[in-house]
HTML snippet that shows the backbone in 3Dmol.js (N, CA, C, O; Angstrom):
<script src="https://3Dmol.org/build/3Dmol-min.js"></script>
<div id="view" style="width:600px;height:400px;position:relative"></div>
<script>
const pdb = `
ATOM      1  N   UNK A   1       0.855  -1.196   0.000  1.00  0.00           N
ATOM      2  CA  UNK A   1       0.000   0.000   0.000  1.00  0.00           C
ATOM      3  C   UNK A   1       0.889   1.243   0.000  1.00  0.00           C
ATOM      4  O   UNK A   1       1.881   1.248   0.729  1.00  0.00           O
ATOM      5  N   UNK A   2       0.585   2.355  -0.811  1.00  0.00           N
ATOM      6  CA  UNK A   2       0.754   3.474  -1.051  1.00  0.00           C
ATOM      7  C   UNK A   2       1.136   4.248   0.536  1.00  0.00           C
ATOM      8  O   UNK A   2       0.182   4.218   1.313  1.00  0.00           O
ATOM      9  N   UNK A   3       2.316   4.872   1.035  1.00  0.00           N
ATOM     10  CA  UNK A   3       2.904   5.693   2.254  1.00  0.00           C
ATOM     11  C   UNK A   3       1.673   6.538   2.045  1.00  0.00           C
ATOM     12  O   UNK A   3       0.627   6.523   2.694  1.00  0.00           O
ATOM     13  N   UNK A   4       2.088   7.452   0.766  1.00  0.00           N
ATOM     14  CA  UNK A   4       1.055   8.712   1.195  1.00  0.00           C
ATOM     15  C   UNK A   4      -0.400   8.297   1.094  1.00  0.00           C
ATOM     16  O   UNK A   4      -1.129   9.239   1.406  1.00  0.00           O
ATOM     17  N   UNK A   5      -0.884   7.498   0.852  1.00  0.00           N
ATOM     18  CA  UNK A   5      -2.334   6.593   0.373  1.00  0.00           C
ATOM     19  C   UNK A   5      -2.613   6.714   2.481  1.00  0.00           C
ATOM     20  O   UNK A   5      -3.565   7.102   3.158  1.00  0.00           O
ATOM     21  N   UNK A   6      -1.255   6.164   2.830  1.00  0.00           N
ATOM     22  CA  UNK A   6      -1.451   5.588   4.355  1.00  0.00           C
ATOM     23  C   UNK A   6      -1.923   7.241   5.586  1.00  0.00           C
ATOM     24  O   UNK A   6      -2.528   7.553   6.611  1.00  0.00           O
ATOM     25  N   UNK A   7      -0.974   7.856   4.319  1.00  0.00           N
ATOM     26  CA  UNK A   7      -1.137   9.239   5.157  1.00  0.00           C
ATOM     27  C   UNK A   7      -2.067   9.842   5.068  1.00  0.00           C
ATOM     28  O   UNK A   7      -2.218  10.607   6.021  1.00  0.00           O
ATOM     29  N   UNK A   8      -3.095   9.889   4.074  1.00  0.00           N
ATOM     30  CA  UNK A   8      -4.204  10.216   4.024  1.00  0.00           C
ATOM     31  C   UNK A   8      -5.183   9.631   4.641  1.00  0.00           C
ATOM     32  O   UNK A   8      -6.040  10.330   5.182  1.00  0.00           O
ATOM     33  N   UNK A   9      -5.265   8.006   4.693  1.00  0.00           N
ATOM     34  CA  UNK A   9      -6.253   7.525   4.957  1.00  0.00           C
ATOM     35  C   UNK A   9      -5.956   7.992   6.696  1.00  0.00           C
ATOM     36  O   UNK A   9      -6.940   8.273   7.381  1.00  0.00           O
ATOM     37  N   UNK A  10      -4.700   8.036   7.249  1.00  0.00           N
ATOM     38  CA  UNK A  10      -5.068   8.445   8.827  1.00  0.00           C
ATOM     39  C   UNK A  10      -6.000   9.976   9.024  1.00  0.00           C
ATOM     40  O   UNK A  10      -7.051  10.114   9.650  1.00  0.00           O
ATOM     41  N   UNK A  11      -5.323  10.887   8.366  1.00  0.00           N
ATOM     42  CA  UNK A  11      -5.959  12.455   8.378  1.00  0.00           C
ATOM     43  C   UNK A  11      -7.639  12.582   8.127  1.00  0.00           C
ATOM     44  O   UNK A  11      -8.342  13.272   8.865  1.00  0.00           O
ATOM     45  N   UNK A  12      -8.125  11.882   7.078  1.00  0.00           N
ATOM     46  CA  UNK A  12      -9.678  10.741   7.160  1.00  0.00           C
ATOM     47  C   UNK A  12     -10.533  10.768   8.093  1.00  0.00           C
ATOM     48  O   UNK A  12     -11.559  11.316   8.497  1.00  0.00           O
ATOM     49  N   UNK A  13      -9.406   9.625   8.396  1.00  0.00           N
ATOM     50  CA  UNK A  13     -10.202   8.626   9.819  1.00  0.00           C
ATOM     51  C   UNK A  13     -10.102   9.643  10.818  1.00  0.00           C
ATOM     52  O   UNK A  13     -11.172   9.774  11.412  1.00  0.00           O
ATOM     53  N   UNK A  14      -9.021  10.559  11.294  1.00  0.00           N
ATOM     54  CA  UNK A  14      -8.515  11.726  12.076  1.00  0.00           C
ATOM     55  C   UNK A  14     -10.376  12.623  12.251  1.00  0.00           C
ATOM     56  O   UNK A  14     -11.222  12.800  13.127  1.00  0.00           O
ATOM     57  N   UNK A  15     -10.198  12.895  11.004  1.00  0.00           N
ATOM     58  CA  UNK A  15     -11.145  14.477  11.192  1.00  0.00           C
ATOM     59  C   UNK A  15     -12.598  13.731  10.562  1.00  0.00           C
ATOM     60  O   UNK A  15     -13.485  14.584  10.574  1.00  0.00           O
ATOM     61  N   UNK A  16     -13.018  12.635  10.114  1.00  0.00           N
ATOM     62  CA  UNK A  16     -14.406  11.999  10.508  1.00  0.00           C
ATOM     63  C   UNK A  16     -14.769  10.693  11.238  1.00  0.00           C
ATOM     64  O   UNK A  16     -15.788  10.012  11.123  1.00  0.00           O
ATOM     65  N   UNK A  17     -13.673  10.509  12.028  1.00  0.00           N
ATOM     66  CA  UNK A  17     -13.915   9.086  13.187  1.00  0.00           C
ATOM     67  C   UNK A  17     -13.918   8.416  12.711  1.00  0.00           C
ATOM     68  O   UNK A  17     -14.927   7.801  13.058  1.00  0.00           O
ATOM     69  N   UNK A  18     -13.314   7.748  11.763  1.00  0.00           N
ATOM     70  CA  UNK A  18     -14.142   6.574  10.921  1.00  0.00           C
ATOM     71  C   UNK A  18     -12.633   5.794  11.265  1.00  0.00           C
ATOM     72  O   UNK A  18     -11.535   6.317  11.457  1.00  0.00           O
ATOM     73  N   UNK A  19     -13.066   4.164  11.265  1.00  0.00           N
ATOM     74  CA  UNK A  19     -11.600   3.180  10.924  1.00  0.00           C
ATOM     75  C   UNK A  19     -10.845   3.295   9.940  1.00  0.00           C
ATOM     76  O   UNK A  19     -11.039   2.443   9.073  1.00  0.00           O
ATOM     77  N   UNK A  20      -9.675   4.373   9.641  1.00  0.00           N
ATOM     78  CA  UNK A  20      -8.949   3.981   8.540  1.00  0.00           C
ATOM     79  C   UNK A  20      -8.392   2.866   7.684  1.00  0.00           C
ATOM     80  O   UNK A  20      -7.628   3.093   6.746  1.00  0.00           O
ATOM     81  N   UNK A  21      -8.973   1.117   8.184  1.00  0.00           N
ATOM     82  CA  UNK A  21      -8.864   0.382   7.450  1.00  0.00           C
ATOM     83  C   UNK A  21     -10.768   0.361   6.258  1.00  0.00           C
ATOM     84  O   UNK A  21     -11.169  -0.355   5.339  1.00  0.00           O
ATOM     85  N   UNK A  22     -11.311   1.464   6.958  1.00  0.00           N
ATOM     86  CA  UNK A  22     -12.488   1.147   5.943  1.00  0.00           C
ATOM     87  C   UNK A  22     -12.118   2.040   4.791  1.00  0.00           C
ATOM     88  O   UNK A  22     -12.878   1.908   3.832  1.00  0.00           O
ATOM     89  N   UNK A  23     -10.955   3.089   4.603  1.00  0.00           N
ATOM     90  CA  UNK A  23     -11.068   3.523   3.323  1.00  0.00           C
ATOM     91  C   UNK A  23      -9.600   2.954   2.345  1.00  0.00           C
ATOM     92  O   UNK A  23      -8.395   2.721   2.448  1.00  0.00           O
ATOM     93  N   UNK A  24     -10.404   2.952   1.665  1.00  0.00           N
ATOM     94  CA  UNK A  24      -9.780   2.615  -0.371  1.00  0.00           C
ATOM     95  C   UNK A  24      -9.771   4.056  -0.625  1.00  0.00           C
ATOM     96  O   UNK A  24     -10.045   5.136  -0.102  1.00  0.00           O
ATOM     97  N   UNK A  25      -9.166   3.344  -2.044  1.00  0.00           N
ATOM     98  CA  UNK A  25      -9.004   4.280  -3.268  1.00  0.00           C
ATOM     99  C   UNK A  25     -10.731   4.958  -3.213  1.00  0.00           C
ATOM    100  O   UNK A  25     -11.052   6.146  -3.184  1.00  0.00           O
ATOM    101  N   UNK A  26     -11.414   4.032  -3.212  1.00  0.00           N
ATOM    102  CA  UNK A  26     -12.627   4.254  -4.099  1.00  0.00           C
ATOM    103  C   UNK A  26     -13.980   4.782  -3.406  1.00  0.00           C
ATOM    104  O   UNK A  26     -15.066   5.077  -3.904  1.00  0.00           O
ATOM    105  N   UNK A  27     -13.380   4.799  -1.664  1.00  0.00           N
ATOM    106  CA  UNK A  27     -14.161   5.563  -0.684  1.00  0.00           C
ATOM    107  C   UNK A  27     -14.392   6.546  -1.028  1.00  0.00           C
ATOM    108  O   UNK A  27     -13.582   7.443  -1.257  1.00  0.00           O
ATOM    109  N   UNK A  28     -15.654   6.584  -1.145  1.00  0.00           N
ATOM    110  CA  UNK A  28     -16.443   8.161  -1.245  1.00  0.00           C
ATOM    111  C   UNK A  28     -16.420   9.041   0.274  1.00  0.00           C
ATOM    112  O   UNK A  28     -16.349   8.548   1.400  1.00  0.00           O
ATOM    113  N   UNK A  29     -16.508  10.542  -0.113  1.00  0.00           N
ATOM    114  CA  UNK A  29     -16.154  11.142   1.106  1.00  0.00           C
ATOM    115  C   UNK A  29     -17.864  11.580   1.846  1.00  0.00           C
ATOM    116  O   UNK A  29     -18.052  11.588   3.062  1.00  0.00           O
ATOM    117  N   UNK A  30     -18.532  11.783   1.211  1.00  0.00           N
ATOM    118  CA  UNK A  30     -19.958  12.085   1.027  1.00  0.00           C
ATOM    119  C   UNK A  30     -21.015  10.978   1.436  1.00  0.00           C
ATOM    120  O   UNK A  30     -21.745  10.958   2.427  1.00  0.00           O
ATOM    121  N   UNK A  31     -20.888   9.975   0.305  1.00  0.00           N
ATOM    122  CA  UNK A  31     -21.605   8.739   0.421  1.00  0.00           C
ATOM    123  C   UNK A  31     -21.420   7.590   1.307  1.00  0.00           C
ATOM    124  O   UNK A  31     -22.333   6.824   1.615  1.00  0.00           O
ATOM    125  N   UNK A  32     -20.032   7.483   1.765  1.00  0.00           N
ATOM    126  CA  UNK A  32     -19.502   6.536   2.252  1.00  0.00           C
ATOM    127  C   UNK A  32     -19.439   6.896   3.443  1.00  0.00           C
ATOM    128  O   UNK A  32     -20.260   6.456   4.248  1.00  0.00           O
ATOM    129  N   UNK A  33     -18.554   7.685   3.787  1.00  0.00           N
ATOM    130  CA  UNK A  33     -17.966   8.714   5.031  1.00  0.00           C
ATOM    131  C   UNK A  33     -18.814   9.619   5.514  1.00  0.00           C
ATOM    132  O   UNK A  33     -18.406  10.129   6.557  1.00  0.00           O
ATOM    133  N   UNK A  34     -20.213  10.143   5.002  1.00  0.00           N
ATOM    134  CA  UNK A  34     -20.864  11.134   5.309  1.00  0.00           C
ATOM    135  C   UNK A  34     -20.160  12.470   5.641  1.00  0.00           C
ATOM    136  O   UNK A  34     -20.616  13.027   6.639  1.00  0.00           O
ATOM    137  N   UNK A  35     -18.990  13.192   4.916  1.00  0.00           N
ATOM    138  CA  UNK A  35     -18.518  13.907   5.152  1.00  0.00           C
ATOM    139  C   UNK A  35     -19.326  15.138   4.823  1.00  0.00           C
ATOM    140  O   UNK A  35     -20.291  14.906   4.095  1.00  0.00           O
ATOM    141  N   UNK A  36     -19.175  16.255   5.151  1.00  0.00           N
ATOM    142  CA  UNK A  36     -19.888  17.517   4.685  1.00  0.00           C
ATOM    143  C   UNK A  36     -18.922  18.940   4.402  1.00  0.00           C
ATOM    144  O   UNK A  36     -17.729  18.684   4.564  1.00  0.00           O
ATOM    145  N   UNK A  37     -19.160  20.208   4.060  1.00  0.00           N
ATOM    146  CA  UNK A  37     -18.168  20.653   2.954  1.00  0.00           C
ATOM    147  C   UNK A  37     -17.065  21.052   4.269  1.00  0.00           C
ATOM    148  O   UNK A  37     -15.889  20.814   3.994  1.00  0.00           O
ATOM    149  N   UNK A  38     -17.271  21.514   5.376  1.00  0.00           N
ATOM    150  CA  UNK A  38     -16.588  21.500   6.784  1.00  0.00           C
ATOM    151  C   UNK A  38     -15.696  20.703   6.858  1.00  0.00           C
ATOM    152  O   UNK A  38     -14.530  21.099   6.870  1.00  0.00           O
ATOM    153  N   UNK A  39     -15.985  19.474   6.922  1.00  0.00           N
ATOM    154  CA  UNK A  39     -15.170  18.061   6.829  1.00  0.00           C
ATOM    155  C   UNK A  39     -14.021  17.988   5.970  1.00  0.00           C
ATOM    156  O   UNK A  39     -12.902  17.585   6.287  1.00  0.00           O
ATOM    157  N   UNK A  40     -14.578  18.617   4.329  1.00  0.00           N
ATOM    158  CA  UNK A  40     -13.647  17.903   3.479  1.00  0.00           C
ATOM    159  C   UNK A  40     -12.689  19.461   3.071  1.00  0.00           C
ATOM    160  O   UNK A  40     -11.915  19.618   2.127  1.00  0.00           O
ATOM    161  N   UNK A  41     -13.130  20.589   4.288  1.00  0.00           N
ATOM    162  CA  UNK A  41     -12.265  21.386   4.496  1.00  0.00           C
ATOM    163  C   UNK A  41     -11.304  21.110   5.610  1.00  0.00           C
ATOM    164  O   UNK A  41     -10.108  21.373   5.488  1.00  0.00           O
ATOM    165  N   UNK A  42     -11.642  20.759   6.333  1.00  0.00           N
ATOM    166  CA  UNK A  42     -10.912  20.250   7.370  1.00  0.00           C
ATOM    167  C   UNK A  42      -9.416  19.592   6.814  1.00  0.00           C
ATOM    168  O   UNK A  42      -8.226  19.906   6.842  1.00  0.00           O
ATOM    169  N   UNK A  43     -10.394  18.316   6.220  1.00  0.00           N
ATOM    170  CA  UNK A  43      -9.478  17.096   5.556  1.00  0.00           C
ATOM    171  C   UNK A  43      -8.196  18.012   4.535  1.00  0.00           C
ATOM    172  O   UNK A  43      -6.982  17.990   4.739  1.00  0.00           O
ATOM    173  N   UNK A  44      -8.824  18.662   3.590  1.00  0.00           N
ATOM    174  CA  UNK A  44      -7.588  19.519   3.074  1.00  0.00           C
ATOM    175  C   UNK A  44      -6.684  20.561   3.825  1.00  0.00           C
ATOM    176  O   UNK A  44      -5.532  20.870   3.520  1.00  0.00           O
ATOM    177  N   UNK A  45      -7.461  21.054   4.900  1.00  0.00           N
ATOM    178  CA  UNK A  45      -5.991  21.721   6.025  1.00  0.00           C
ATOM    179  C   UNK A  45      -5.420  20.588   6.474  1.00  0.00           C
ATOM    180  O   UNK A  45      -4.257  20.992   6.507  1.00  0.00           O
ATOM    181  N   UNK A  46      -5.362  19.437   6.856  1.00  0.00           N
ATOM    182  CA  UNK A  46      -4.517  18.572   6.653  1.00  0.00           C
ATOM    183  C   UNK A  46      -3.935  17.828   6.167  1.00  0.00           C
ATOM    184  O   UNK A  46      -2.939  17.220   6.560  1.00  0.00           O
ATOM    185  N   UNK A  47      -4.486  17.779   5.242  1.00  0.00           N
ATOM    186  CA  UNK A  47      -3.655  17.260   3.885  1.00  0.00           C
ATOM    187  C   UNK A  47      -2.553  18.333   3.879  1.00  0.00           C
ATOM    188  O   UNK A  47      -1.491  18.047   4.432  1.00  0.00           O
ATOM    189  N   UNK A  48      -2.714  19.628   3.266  1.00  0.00           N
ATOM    190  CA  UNK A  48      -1.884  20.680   3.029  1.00  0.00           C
ATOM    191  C   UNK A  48      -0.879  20.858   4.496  1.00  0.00           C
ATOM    192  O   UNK A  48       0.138  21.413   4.081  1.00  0.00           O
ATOM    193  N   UNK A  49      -0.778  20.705   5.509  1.00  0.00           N
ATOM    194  CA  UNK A  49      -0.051  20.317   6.544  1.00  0.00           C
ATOM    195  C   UNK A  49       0.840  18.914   6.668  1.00  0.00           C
ATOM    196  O   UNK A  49       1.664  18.886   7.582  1.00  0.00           O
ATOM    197  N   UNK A  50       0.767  18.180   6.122  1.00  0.00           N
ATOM    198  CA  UNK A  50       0.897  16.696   5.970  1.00  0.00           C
ATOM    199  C   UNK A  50       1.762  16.713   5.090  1.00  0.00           C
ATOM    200  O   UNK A  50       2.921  16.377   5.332  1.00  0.00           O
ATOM    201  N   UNK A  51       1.287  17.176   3.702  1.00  0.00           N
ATOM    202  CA  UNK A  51       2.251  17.280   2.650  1.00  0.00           C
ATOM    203  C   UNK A  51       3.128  18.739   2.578  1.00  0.00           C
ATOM    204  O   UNK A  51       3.964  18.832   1.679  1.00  0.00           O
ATOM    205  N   UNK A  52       2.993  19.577   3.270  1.00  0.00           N
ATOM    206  CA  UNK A  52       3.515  20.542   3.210  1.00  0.00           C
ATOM    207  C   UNK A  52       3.518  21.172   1.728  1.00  0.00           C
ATOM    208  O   UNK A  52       4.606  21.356   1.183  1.00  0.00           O
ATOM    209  N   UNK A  53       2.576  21.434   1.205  1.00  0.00           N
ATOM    210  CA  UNK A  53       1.679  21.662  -0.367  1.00  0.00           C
ATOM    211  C   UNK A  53       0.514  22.670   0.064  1.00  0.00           C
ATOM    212  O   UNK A  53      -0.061  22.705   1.151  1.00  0.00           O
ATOM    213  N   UNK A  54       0.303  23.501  -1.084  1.00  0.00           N
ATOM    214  CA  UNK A  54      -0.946  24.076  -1.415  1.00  0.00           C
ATOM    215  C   UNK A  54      -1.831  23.644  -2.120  1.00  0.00           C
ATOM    216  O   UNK A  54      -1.532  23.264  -3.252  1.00  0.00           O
ATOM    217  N   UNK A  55      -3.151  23.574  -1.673  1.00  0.00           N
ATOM    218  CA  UNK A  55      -4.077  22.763  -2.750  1.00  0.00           C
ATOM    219  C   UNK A  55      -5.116  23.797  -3.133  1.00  0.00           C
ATOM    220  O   UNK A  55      -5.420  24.805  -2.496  1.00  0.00           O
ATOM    221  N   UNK A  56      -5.475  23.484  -3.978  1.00  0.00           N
ATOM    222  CA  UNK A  56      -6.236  24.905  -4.769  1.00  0.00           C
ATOM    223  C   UNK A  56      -7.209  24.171  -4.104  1.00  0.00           C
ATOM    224  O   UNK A  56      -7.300  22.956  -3.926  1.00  0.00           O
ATOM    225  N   UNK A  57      -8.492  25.831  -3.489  1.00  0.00           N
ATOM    226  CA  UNK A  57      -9.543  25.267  -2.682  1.00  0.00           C
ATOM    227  C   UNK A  57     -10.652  24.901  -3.923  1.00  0.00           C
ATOM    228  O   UNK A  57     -11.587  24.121  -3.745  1.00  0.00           O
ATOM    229  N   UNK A  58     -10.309  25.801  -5.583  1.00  0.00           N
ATOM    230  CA  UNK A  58     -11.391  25.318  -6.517  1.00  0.00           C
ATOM    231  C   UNK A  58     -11.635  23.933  -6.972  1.00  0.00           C
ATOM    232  O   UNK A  58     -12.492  23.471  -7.725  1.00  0.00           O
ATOM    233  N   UNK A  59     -10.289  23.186  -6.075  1.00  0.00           N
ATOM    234  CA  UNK A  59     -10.301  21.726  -6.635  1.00  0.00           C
ATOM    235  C   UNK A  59     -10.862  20.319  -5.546  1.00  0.00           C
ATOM    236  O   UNK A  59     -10.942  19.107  -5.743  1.00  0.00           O
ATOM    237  N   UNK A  60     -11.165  21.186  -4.387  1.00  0.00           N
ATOM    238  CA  UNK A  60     -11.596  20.517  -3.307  1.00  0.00           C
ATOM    239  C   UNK A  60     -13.181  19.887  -3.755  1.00  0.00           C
ATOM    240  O   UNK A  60     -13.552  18.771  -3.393  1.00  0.00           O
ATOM    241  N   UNK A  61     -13.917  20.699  -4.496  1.00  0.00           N
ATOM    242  CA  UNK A  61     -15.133  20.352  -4.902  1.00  0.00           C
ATOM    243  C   UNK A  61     -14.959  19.274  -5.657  1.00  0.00           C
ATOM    244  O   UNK A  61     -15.476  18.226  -5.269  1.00  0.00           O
ATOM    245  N   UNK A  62     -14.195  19.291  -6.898  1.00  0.00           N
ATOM    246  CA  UNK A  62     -14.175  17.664  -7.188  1.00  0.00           C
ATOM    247  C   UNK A  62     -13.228  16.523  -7.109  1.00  0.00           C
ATOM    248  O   UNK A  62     -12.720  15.796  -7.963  1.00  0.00           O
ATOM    249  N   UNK A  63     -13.154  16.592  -5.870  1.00  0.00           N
ATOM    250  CA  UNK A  63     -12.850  15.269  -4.735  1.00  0.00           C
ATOM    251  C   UNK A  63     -13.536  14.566  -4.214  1.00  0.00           C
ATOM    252  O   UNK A  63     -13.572  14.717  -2.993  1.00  0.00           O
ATOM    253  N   UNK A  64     -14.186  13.754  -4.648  1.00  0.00           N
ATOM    254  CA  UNK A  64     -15.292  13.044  -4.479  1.00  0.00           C
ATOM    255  C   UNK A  64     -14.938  11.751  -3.516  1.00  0.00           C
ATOM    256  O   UNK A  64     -15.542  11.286  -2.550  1.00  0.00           O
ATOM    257  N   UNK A  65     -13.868  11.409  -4.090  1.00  0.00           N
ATOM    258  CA  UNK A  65     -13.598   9.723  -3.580  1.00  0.00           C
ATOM    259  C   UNK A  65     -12.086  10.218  -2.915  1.00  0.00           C
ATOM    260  O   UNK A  65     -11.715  11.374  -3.119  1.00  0.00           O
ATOM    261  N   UNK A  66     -11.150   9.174  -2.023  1.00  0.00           N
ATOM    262  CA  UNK A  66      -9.987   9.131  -1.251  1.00  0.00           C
ATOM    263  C   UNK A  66      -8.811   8.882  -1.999  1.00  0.00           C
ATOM    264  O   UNK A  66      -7.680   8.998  -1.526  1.00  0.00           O
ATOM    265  N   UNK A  67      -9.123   8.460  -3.442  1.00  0.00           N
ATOM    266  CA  UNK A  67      -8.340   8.202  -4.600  1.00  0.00           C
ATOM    267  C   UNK A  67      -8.054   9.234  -5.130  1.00  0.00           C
ATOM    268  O   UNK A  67      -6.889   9.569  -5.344  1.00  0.00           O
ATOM    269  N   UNK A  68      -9.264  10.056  -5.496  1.00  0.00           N
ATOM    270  CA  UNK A  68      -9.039  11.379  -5.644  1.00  0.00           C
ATOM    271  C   UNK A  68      -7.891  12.561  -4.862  1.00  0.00           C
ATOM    272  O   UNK A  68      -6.871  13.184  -5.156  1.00  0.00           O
ATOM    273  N   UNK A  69      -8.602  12.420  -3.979  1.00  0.00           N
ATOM    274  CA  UNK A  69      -7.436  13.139  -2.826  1.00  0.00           C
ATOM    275  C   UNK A  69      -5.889  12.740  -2.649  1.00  0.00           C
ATOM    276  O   UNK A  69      -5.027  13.294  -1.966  1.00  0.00           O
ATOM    277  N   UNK A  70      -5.840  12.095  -3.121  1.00  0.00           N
ATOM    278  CA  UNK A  70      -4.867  11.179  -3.495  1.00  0.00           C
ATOM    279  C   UNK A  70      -3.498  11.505  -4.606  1.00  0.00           C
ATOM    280  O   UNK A  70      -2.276  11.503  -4.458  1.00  0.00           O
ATOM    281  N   UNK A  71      -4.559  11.816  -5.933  1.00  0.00           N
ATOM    282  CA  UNK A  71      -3.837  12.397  -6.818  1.00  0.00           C
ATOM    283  C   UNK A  71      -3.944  13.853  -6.576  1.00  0.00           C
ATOM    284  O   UNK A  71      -3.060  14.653  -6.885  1.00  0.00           O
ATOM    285  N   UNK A  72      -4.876  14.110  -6.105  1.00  0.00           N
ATOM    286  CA  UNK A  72      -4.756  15.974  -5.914  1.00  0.00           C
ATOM    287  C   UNK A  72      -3.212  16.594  -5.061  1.00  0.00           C
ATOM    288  O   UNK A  72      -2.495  17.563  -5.314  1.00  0.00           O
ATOM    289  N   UNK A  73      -3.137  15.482  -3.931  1.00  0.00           N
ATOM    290  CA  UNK A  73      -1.722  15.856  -3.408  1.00  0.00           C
ATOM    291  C   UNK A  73      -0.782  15.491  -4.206  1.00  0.00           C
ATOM    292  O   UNK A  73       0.105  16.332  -4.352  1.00  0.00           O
ATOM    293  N   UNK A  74      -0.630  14.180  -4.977  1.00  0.00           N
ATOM    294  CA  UNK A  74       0.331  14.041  -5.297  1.00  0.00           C
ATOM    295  C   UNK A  74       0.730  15.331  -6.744  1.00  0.00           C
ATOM    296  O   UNK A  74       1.843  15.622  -7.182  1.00  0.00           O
ATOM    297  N   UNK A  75      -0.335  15.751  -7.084  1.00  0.00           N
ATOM    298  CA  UNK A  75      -0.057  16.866  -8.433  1.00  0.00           C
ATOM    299  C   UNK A  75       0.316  17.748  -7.380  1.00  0.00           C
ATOM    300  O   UNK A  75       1.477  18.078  -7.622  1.00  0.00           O
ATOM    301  N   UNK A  76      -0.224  18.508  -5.935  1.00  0.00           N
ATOM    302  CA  UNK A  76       0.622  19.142  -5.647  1.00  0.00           C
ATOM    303  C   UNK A  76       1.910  19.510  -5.210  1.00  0.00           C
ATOM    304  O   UNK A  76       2.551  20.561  -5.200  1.00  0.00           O
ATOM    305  N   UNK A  77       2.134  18.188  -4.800  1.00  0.00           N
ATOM    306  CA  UNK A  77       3.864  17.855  -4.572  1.00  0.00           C
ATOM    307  C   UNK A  77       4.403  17.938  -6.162  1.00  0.00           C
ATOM    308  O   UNK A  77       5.296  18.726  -6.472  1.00  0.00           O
ATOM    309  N   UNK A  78       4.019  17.398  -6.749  1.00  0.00           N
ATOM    310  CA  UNK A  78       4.866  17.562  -8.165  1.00  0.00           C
ATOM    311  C   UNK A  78       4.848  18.955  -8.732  1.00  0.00           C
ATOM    312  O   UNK A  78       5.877  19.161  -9.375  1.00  0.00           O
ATOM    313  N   UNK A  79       4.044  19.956  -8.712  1.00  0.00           N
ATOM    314  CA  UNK A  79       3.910  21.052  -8.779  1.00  0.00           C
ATOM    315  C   UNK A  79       5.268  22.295  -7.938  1.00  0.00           C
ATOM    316  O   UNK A  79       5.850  23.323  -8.286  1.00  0.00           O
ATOM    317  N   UNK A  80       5.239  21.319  -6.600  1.00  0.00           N
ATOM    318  CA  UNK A  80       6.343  22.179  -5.533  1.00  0.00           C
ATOM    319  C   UNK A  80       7.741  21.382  -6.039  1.00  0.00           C
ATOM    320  O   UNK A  80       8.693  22.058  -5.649  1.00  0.00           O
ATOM    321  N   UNK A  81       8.101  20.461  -6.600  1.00  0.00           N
ATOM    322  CA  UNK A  81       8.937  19.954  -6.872  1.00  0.00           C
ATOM    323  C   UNK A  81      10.176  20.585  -7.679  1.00  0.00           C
ATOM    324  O   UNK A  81      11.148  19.886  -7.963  1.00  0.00           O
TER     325      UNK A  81
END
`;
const viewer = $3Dmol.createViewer("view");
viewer.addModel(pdb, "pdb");
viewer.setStyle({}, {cartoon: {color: "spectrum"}});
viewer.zoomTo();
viewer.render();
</script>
């Protein structure tokens, strides 16, 4: 399994209680997680703390799934690179 996959799924489970062995790639943040737009603001101040990256907030809206979030950091590390 993916380090930063691992690092996300803790920050997740962190800021909506949930068992970080229940999320995948393919966990929805909404449907699955019941997250709300608070939440998946939350989740990106830590992400962006975590990775030490900026994430554009216009791209937070389509982050749907944990896979997603996923590649959004990793384009922003490659971006700071």
């Amino acid at each position: 399994m993916d380090s930063e996959f691992e690092r996300i799924k803790k920050i997740v489970a962190d800021v909506l209680n949930v068992d970080p062995e229940e999320i995948t790639e393919k966990t929805t943040f909404e449907e699955d997680l019941g997250a709300d737009s608070l939440d998946m603001y939350q989740i990106l101040l830590g992400l962006e703390e975590e990775f030490g990256v900026e994430v554009d907030l216009d791209k937070v809206k389509d982050i749907k799934t944990a896979g997603e979030a996923l590649q959004v950091v990793r384009q922003a590390i490659g971006e700071n690179a």
